[in-house]
GUMIGU-275348 format. One record per residue (C-alpha): residue number from 1; x, y, z. Coordinates in Angstrom, 2 decimals. Layout:
REM GUMIGU-275348
<node num="NUM" x="X" y="Y" z="Z"/>
...
This chain:
REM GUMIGU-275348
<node num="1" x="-129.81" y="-137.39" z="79.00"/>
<node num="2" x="-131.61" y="-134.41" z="77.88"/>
<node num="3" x="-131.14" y="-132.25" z="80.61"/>
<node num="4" x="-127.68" y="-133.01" z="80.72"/>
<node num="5" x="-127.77" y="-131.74" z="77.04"/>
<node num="6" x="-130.00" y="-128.71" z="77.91"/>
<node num="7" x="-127.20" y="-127.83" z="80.38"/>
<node num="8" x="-124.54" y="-128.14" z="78.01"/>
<node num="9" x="-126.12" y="-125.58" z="75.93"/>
<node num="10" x="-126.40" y="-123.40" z="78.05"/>
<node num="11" x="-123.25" y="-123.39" z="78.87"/>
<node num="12" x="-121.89" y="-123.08" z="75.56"/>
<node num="13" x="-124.37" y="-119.91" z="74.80"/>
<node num="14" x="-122.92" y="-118.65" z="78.19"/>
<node num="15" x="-119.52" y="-118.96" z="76.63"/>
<node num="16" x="-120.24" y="-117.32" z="73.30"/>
<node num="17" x="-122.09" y="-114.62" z="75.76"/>
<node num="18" x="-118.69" y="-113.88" z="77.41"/>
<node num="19" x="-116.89" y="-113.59" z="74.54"/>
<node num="20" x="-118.75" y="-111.10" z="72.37"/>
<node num="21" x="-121.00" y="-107.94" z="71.91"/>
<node num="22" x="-124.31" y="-108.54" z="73.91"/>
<node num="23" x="-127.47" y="-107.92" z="71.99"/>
<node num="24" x="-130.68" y="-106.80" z="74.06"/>
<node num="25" x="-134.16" y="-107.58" z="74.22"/>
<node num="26" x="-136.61" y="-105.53" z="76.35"/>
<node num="27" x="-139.43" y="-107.36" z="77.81"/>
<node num="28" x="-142.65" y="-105.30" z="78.15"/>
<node num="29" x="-143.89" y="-107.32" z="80.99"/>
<node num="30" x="-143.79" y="-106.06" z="84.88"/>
<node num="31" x="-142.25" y="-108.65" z="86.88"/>
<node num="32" x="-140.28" y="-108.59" z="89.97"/>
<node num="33" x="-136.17" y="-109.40" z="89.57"/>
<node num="34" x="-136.45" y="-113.32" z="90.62"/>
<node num="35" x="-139.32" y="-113.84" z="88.01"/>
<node num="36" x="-137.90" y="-111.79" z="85.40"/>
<node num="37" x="-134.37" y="-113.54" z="85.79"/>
<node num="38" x="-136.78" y="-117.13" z="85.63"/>
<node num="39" x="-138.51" y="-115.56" z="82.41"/>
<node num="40" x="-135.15" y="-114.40" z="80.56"/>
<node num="41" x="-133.61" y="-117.79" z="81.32"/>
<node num="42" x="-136.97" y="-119.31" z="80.24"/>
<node num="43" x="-137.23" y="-117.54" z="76.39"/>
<node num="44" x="-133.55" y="-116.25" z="76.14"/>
<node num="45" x="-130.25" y="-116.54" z="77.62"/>
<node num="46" x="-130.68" y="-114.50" z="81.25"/>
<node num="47" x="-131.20" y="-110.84" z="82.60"/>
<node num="48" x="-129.19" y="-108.12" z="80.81"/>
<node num="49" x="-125.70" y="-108.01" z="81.71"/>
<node num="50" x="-123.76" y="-104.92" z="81.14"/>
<node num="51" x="-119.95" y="-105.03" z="80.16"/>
<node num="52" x="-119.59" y="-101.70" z="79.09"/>
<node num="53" x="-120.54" y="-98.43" z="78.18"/>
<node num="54" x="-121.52" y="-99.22" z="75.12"/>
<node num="55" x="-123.90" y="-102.14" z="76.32"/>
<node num="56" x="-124.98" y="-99.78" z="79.09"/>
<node num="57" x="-126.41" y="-97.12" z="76.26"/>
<node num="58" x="-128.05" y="-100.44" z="74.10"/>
<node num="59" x="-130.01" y="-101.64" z="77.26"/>
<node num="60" x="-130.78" y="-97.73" z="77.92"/>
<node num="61" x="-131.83" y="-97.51" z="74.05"/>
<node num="62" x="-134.13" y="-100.68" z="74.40"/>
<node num="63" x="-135.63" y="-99.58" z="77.66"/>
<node num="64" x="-137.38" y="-96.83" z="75.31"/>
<node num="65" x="-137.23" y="-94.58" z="78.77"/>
<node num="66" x="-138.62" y="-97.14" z="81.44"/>
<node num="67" x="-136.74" y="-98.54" z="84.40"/>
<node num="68" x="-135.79" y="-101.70" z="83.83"/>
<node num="69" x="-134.58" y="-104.66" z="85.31"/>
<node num="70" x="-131.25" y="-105.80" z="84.79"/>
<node num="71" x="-129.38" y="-108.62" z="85.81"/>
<node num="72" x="-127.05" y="-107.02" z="88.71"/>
<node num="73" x="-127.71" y="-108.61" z="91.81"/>
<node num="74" x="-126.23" y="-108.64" z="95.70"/>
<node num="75" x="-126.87" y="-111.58" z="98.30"/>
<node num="76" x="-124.58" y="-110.62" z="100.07"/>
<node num="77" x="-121.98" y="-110.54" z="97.04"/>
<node num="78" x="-122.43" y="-108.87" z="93.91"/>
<node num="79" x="-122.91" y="-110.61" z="90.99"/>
<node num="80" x="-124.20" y="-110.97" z="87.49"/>
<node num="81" x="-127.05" y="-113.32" z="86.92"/>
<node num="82" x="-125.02" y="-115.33" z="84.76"/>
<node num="83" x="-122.00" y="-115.39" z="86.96"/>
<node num="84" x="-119.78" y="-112.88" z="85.35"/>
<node num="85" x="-117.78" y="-111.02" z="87.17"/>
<node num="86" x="-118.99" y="-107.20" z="88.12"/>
<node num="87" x="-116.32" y="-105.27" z="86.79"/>
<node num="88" x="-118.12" y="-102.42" z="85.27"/>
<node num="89" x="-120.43" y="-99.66" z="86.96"/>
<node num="90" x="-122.92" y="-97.13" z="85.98"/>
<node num="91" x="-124.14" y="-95.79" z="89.35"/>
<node num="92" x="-126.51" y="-92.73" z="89.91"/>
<node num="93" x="-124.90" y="-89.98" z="91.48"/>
<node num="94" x="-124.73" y="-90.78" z="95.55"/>
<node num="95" x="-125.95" y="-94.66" z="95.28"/>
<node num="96" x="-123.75" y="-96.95" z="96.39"/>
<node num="97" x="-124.93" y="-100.85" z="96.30"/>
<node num="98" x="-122.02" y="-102.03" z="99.31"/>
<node num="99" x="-123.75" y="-100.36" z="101.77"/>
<node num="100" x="-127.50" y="-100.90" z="103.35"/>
<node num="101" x="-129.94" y="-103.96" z="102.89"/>
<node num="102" x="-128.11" y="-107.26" z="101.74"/>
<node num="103" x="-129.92" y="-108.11" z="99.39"/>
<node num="104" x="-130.39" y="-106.02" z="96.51"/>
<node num="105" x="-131.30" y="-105.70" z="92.67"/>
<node num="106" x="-129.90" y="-103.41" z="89.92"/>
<node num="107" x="-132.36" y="-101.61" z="87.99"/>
<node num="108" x="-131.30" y="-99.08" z="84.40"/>
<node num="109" x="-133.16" y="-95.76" z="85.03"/>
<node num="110" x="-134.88" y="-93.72" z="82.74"/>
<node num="111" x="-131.83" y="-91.27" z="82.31"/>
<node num="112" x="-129.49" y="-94.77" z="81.98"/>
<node num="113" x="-127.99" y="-94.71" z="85.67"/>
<node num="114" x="-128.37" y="-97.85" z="88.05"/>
<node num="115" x="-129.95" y="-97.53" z="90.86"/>
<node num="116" x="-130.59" y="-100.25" z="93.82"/>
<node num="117" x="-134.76" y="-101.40" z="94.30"/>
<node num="118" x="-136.21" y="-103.52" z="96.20"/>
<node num="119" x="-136.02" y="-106.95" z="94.21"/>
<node num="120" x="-139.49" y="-107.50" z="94.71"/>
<node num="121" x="-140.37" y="-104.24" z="92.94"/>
<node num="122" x="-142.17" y="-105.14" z="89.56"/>
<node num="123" x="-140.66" y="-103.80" z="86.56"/>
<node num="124" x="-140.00" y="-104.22" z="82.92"/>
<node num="125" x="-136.69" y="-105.96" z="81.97"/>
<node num="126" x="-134.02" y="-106.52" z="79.35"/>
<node num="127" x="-132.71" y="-109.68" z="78.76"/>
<node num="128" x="-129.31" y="-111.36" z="76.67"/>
<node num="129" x="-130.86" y="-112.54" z="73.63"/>
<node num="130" x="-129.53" y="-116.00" z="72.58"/>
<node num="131" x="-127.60" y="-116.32" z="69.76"/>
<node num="132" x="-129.34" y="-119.48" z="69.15"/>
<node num="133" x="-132.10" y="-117.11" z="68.16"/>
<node num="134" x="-130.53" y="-116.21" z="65.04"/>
């Protein structure tokens, strides 16, 4: 019963996600993408996903001028760590994710482009804070 109530919460924060203004929370801790997606899911709502410009310069704001992790992801498909649909881009000049290795993750650069890393590349991240947490 209670993980069936755990899971129902998080898909109702998912939902609420969706359908507002994400807010950001930078985690100071070098991990690689699988365990900071694990950590963010852990002790918020998952990795950072970026809607828009305006999300793209928050995450680039909280980053404080480190890479960073966020949740962008391709095996083989691209996706969002929590399953929304990659609509928007902020690509560095010449990088494009469709081509190359299959498996890739998307990491905020210190000028606020993405660039593709090795996943098992250890980094600082940015996860969706939970609006549970306020």
């Amino acid at each position: 019963m209670m993980v069936l109530l755990q899971t129902f919460q998080k898909s109702v924060l998912l939902f609420f996600h969706k359908c507002r203004d994400s807010i950001f929370d930078l985690v100071d801790k070098e991990m690689s993408w699988s365990d900071a997606q694990r950590y963010c899911r852990e002790n918020f709502l998952d990795l950072a996903t970026v809607k828009n410009t305006g999300e793209n310069q928050q995450v680039h704001e909280k980053a404080q001028s480190k890479r960073v992790w966020i949740g962008l992801h391709r095996e083989p498909h691209i996706y969002w760590s929590d399953g929304t649909k990659y609509s928007f881009s902020n690509w560095a000049s010449g990088m494009n994710p469709f081509r190359g290795m299959s498996t890739i993750c998307a990491a905020l650069t210190r000028s606020g482009e993405w660039k593709t890393l090795s996943c098992e590349t250890r980094l600082p991240f940015d996860c969706n804070e939970s609006i549970s947490r306020y």
